[in-house]
VMD Tcl script that builds the backbone (N, CA, C; Angstrom):
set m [mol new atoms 453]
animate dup $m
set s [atomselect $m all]
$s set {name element resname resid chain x y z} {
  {N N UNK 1 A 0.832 -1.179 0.000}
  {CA C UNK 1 A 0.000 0.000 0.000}
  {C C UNK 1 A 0.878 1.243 0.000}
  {N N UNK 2 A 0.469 2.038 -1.145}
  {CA C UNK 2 A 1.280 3.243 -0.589}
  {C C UNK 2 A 0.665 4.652 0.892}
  {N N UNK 3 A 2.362 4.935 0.933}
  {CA C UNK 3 A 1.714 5.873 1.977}
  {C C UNK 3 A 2.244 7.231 1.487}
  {N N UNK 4 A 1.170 7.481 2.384}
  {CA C UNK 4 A 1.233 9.540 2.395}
  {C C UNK 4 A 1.682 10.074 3.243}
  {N N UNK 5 A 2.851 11.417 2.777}
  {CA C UNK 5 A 3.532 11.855 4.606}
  {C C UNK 5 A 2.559 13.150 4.700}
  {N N UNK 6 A 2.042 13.564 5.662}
  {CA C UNK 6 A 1.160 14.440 6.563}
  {C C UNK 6 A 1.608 15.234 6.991}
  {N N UNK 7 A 1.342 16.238 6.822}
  {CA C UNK 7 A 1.596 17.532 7.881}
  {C C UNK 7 A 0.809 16.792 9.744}
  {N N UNK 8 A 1.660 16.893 10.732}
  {CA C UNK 8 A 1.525 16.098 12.138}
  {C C UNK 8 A 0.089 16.923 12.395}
  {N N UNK 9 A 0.398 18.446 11.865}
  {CA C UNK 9 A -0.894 19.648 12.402}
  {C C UNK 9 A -1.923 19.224 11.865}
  {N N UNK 10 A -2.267 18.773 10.802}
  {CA C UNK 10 A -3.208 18.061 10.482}
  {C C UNK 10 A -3.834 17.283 11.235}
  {N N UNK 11 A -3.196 15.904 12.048}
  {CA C UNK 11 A -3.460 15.107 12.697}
  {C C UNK 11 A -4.005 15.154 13.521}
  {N N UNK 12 A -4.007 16.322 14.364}
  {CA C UNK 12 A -4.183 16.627 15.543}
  {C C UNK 12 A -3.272 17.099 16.594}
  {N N UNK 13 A -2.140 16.866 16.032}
  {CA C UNK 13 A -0.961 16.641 16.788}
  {C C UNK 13 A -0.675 18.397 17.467}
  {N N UNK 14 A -0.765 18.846 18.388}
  {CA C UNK 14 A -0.310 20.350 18.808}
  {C C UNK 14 A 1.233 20.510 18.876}
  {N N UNK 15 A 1.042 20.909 17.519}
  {CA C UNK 15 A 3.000 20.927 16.665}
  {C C UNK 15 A 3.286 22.456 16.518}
  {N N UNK 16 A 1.798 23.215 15.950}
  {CA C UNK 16 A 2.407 24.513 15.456}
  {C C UNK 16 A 2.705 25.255 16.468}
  {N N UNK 17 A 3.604 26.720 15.789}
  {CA C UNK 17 A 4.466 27.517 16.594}
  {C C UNK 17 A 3.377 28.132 17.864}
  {N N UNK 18 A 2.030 27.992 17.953}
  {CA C UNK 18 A 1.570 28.729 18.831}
  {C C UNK 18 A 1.257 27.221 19.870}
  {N N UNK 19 A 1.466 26.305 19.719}
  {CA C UNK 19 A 1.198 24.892 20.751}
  {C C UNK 19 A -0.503 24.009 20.222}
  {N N UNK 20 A -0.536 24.955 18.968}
  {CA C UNK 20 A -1.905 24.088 18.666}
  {C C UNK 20 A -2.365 23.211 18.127}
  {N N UNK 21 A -3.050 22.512 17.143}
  {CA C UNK 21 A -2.983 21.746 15.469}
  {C C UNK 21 A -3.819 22.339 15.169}
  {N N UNK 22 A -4.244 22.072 13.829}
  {CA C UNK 22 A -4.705 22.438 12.405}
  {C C UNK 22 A -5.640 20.980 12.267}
  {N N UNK 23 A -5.953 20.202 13.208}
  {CA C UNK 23 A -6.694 19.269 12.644}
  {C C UNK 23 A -7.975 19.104 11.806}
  {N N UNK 24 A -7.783 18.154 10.629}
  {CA C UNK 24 A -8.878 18.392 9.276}
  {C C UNK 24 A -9.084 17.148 9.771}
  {N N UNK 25 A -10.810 17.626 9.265}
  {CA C UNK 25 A -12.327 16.691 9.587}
  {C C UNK 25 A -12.028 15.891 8.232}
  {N N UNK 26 A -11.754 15.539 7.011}
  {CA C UNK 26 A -11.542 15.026 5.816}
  {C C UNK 26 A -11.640 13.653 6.178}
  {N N UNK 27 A -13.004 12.958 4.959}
  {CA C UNK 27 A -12.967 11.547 5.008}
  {C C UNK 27 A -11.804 10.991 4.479}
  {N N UNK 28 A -11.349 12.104 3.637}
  {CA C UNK 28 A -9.967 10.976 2.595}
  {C C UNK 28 A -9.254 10.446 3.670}
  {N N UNK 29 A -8.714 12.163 4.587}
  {CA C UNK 29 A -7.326 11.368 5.239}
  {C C UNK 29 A -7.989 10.910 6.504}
  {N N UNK 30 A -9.192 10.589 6.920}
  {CA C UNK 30 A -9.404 9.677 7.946}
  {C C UNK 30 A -9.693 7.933 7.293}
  {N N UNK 31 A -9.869 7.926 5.966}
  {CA C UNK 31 A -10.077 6.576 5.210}
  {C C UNK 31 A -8.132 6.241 5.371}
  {N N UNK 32 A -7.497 7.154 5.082}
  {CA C UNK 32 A -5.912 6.979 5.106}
  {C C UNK 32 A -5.451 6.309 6.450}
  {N N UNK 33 A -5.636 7.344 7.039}
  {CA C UNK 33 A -5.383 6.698 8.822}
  {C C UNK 33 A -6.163 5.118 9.103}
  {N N UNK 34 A -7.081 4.896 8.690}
  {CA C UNK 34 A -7.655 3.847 9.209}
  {C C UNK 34 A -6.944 2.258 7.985}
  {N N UNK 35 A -6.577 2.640 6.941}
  {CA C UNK 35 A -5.812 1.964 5.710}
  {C C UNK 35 A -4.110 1.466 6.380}
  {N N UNK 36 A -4.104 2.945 6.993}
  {CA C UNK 36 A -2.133 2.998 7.755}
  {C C UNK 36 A -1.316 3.475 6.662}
  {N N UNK 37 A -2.151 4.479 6.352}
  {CA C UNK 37 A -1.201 4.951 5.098}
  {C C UNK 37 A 0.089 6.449 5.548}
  {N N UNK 38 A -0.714 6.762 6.492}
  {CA C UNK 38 A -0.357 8.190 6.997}
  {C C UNK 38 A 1.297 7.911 7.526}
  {N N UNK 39 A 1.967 8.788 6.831}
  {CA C UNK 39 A 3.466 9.432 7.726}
  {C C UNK 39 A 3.488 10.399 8.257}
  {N N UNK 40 A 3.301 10.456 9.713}
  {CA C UNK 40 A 3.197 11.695 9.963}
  {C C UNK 40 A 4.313 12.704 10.116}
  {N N UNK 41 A 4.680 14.243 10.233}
  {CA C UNK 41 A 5.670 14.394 9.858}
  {C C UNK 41 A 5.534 15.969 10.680}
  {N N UNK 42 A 6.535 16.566 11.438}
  {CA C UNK 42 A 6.343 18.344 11.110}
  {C C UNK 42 A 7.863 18.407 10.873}
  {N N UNK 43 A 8.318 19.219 10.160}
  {CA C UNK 43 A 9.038 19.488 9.907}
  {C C UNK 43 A 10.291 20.679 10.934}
  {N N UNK 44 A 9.454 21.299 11.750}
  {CA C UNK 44 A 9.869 21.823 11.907}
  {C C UNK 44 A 10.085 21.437 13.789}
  {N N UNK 45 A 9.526 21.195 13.842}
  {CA C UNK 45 A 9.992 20.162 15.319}
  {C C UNK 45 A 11.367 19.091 14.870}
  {N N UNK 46 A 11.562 18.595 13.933}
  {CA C UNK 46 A 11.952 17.273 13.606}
  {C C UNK 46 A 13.703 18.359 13.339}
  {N N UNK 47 A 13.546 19.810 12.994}
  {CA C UNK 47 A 14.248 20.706 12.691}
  {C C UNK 47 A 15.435 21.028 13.730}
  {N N UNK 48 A 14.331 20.774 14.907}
  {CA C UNK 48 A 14.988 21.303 16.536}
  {C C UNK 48 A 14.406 22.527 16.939}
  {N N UNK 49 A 13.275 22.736 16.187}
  {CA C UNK 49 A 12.465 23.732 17.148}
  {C C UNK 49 A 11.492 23.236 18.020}
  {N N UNK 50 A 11.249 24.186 18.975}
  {CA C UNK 50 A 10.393 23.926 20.071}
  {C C UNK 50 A 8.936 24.139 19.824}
  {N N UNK 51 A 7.935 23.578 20.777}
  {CA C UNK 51 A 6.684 24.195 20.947}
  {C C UNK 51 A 6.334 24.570 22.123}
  {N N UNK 52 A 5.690 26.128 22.076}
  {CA C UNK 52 A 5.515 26.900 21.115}
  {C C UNK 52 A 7.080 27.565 20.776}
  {N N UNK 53 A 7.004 28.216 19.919}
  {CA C UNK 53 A 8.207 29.649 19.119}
  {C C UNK 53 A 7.335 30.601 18.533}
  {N N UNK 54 A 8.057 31.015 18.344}
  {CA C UNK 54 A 8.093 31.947 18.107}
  {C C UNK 54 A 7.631 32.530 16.454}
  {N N UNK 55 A 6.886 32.788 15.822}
  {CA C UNK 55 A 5.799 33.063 14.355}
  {C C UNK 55 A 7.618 33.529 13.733}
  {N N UNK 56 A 7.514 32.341 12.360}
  {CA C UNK 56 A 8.617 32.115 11.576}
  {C C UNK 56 A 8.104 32.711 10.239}
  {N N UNK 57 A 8.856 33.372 9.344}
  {CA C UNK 57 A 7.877 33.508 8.113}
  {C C UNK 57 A 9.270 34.142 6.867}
  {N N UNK 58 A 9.035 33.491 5.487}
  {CA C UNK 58 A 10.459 33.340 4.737}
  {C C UNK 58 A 10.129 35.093 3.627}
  {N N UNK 59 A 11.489 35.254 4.574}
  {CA C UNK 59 A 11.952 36.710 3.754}
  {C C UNK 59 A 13.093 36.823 2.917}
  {N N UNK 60 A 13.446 36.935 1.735}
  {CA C UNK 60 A 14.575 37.181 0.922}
  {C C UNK 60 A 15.590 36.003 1.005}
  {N N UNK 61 A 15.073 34.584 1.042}
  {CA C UNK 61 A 15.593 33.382 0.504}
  {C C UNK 61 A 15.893 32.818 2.059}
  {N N UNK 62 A 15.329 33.647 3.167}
  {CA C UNK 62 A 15.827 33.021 4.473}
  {C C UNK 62 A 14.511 32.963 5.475}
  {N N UNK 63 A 14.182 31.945 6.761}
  {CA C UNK 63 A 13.346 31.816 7.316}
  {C C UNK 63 A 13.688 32.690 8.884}
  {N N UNK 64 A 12.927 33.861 9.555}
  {CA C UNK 64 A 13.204 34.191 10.452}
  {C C UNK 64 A 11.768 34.381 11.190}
  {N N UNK 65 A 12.280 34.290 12.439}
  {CA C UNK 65 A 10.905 34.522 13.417}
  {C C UNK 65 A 10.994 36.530 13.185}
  {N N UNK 66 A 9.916 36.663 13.979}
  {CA C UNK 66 A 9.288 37.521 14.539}
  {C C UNK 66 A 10.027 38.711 14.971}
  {N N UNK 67 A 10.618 38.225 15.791}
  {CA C UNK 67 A 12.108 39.156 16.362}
  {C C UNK 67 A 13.119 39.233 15.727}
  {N N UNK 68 A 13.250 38.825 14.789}
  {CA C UNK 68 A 14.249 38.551 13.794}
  {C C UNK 68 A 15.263 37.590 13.550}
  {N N UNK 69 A 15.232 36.567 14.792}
  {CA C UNK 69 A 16.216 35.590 14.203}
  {C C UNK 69 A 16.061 34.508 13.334}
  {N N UNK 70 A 17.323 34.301 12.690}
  {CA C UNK 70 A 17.337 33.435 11.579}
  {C C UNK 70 A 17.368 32.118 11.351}
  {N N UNK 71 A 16.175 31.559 11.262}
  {CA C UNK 71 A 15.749 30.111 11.750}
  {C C UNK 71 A 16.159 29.109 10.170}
  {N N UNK 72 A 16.639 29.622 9.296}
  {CA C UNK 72 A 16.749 29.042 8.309}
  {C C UNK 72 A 17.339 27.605 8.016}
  {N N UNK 73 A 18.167 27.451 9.158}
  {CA C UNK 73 A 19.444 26.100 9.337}
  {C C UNK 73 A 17.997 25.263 9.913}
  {N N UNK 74 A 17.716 25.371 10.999}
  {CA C UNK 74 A 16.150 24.385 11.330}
  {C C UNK 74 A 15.119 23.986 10.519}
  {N N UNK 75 A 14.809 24.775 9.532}
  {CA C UNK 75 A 13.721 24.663 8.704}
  {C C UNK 75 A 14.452 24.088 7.312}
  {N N UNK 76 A 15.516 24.198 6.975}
  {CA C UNK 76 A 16.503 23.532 6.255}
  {C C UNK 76 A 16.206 21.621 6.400}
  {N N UNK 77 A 16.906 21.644 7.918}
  {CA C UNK 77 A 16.971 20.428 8.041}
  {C C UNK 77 A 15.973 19.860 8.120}
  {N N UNK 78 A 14.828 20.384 9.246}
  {CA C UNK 78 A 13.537 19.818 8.882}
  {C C UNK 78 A 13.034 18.895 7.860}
  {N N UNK 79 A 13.342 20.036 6.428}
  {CA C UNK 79 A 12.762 19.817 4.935}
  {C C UNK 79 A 13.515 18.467 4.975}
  {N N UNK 80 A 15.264 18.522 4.945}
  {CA C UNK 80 A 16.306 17.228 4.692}
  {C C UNK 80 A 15.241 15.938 5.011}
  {N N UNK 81 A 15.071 15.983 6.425}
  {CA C UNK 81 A 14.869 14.829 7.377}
  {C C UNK 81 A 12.988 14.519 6.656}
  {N N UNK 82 A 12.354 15.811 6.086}
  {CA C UNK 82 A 11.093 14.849 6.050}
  {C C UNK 82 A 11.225 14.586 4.405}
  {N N UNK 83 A 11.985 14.902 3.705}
  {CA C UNK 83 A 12.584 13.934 2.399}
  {C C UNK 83 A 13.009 12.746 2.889}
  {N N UNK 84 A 13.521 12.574 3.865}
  {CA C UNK 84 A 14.419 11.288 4.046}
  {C C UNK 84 A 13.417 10.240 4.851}
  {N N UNK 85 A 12.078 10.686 5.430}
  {CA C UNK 85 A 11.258 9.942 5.972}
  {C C UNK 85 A 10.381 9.613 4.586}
  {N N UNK 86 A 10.404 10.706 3.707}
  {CA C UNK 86 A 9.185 10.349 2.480}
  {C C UNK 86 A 9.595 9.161 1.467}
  {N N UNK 87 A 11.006 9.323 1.304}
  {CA C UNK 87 A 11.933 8.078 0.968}
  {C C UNK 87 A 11.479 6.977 1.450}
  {N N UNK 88 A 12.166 6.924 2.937}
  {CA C UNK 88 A 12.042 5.540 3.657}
  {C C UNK 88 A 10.548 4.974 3.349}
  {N N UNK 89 A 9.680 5.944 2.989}
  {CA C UNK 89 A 8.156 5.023 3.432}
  {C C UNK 89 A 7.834 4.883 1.785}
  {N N UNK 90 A 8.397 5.012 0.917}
  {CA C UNK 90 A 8.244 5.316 -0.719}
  {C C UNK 90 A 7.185 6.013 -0.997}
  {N N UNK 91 A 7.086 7.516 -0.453}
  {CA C UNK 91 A 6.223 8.383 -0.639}
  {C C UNK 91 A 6.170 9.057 -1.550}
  {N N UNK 92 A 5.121 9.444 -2.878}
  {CA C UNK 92 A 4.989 10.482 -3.899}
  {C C UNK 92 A 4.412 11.313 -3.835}
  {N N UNK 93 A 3.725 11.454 -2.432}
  {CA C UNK 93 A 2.280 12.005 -2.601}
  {C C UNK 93 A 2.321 12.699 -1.127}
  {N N UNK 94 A 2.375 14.087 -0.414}
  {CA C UNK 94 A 1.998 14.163 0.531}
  {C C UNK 94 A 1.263 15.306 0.189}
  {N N UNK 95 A 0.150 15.577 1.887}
  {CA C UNK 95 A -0.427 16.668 2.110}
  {C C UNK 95 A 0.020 17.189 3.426}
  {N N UNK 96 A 0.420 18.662 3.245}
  {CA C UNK 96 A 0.683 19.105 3.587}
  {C C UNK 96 A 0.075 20.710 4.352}
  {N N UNK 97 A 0.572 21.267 5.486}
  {CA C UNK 97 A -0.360 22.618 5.820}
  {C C UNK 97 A -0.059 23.842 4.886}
  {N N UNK 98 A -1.194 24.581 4.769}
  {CA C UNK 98 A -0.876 25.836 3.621}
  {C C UNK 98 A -0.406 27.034 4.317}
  {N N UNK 99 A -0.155 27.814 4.167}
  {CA C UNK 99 A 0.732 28.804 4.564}
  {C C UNK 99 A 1.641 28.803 5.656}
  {N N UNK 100 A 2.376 27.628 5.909}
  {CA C UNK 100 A 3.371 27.325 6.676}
  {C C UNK 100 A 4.666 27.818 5.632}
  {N N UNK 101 A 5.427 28.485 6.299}
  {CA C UNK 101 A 7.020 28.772 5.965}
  {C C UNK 101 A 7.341 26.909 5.629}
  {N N UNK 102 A 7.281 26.302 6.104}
  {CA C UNK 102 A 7.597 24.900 6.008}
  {C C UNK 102 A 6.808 24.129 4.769}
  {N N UNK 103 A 5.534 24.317 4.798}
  {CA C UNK 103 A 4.515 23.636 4.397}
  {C C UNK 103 A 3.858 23.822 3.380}
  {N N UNK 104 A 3.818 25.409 3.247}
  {CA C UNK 104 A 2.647 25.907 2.166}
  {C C UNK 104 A 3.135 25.541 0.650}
  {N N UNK 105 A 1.982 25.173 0.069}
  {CA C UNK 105 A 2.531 24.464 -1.093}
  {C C UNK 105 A 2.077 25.502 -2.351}
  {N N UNK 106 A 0.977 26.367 -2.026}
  {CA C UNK 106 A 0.762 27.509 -3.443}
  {C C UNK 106 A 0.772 29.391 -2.655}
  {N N UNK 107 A 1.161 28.939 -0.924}
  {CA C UNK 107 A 0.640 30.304 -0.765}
  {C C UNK 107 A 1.082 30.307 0.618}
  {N N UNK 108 A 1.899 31.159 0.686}
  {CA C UNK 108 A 2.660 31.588 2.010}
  {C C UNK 108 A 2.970 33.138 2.532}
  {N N UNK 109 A 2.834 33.464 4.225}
  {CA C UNK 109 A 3.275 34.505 4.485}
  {C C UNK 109 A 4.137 35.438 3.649}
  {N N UNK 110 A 3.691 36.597 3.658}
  {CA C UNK 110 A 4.891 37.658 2.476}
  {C C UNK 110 A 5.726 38.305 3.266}
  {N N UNK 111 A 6.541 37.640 4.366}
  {CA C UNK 111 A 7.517 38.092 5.309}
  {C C UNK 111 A 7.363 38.634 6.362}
  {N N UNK 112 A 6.742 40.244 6.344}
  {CA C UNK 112 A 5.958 41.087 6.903}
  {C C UNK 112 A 5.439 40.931 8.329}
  {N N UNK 113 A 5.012 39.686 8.773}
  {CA C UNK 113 A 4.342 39.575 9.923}
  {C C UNK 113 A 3.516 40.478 10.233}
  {N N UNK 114 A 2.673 40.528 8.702}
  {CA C UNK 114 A 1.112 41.510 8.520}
  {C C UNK 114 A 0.004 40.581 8.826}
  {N N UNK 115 A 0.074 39.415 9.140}
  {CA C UNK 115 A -1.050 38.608 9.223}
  {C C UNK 115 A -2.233 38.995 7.715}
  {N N UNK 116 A -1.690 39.374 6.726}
  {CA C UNK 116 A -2.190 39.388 5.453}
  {C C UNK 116 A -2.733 37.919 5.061}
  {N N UNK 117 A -3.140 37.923 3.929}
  {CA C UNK 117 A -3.376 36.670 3.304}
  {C C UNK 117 A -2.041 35.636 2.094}
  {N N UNK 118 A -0.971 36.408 2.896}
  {CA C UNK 118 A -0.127 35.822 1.937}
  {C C UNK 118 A 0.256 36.115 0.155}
  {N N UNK 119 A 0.872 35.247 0.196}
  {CA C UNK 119 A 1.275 35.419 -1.381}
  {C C UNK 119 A 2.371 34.243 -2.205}
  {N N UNK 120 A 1.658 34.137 -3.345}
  {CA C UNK 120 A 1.894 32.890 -4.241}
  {C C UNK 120 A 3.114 32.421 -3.710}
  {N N UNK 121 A 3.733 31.130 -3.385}
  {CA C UNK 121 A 4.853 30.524 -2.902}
  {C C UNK 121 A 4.874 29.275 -2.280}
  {N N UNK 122 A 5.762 28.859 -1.825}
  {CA C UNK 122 A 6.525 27.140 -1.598}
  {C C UNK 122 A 6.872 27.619 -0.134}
  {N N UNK 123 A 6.633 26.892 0.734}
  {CA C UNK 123 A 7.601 26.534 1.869}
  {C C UNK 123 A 9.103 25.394 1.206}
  {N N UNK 124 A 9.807 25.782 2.567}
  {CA C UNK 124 A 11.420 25.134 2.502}
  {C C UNK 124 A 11.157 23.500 1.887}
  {N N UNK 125 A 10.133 22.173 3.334}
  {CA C UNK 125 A 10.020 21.366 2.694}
  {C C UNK 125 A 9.222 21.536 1.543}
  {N N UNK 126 A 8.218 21.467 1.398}
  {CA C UNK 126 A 7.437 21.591 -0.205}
  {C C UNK 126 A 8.316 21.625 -0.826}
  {N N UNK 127 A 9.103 22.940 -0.726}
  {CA C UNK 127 A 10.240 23.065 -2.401}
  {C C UNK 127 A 11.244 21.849 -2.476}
  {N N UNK 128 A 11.570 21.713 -1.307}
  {CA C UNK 128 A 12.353 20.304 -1.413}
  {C C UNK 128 A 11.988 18.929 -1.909}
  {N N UNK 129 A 10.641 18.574 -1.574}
  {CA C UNK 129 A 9.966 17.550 -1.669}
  {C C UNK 129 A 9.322 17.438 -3.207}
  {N N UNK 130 A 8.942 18.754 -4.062}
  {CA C UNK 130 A 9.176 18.817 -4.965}
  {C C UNK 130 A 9.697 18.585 -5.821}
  {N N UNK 131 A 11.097 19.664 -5.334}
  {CA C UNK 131 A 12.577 18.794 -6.553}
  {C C UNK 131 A 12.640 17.397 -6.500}
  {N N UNK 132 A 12.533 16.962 -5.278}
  {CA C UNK 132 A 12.391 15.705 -5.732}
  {C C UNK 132 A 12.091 14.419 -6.001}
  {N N UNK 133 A 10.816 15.109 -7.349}
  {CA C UNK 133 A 9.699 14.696 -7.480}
  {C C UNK 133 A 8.337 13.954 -6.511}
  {N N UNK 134 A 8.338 14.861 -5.365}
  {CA C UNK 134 A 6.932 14.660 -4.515}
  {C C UNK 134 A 6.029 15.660 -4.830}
  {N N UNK 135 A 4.482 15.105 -5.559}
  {CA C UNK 135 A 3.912 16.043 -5.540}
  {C C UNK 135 A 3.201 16.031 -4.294}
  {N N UNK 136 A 2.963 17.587 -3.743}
  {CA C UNK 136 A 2.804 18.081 -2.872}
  {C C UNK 136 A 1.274 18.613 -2.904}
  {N N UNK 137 A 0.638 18.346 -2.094}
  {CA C UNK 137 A -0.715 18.809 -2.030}
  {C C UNK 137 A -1.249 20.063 -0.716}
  {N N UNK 138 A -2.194 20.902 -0.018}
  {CA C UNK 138 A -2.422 21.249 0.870}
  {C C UNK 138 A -3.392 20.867 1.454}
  {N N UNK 139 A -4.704 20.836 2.290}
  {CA C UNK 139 A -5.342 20.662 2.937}
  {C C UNK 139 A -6.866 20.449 2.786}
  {N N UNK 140 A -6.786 21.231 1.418}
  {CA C UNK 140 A -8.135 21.535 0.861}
  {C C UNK 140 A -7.811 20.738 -0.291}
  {N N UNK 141 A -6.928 20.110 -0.327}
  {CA C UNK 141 A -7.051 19.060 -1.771}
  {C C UNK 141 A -6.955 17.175 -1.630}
  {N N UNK 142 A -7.269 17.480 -0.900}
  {CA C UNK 142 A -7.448 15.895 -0.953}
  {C C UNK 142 A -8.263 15.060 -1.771}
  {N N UNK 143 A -8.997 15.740 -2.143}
  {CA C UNK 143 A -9.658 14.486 -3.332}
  {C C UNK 143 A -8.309 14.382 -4.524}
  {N N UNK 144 A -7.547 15.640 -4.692}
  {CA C UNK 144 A -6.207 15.577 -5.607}
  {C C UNK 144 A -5.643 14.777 -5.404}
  {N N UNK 145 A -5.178 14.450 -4.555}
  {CA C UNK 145 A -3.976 13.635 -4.094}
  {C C UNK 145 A -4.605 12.507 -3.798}
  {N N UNK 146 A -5.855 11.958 -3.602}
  {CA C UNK 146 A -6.471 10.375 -3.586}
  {C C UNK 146 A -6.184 10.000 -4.899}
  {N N UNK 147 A -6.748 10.653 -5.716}
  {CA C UNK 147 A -6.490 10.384 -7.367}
  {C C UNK 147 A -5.724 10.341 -7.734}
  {N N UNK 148 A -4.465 11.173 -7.122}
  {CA C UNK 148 A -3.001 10.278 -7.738}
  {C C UNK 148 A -2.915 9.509 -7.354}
  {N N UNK 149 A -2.814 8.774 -6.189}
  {CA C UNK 149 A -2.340 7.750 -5.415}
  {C C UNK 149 A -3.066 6.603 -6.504}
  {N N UNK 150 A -4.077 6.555 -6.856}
  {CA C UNK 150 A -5.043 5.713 -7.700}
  {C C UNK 150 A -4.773 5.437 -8.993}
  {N N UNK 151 A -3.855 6.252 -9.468}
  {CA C UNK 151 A -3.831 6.593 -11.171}
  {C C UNK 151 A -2.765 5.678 -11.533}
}
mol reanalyze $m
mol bondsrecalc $m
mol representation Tube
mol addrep $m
């Protein structure tokens, strides 16, 4: 069976920078979980950041919090390590959270820490998982990414 690696916030898991999750009601990825398809994954814990931190968001090719430091080496490795879990489980296919510096796969923070609606872009893993060749889905697409898995 193949599997899918997950954003953990999805899951339920209280991963993101404020101590919370993002958990989605979705039959797909609860038909997934109950199959054992799910990898779960955050990237940015797995990075060596803590929960909570501090609101991270990618400015001029680098990832920094809030206050300004430069979290880019964490969110780096993160991406490394959840390529290297998407590997191990022979993953093509994940879903992932959307406007995560890490995660967002069409639409991410525009640096600013305007709490805006963002703007067209890749998080660190996504772009990574991308190159090479994972297509990457967000939260609201799951019927997408069932249908690849199927095709």
């Amino acid at each position: 069976m193949e599997r899918v690696l997950v954003s953990s916030c999805l899951l339920g898991r209280p991963v993101r920078y404020d101590g919370r999750a993002k958990t989605s009601s979705s039959r797909i990825l609860a038909r997934w979980r109950a199959e054992g398809r799910l990898v779960p994954f955050c990237p940015e814990l797995a990075g060596g950041l803590g929960v909570p931190r501090s609101p991270a968001e990618l400015r001029d090719g680098r990832v920094v919090t809030v206050d300004g430091q430069d979290v880019t080496d964490a969110f780096t490795l993160g991406a490394e390590l959840a390529l290297a879990a998407a590997r191990n489980a022979g993953v093509r296919v994940a879903v992932l959270k959307e406007g995560s510096p890490s995660c967002g796969s069409g639409r991410i923070a525009d640096g600013t820490f305007s709490g805006g609606g963002g703007i067209p872009g890749a998080g660190v893993t996504t772009a990574l998982l991308r190159a090479h060749g994972i297509a990457v889905f967000n939260e609201d697409q799951f019927e997408a990414a069932d249908a690849l898995l199927h095709d």
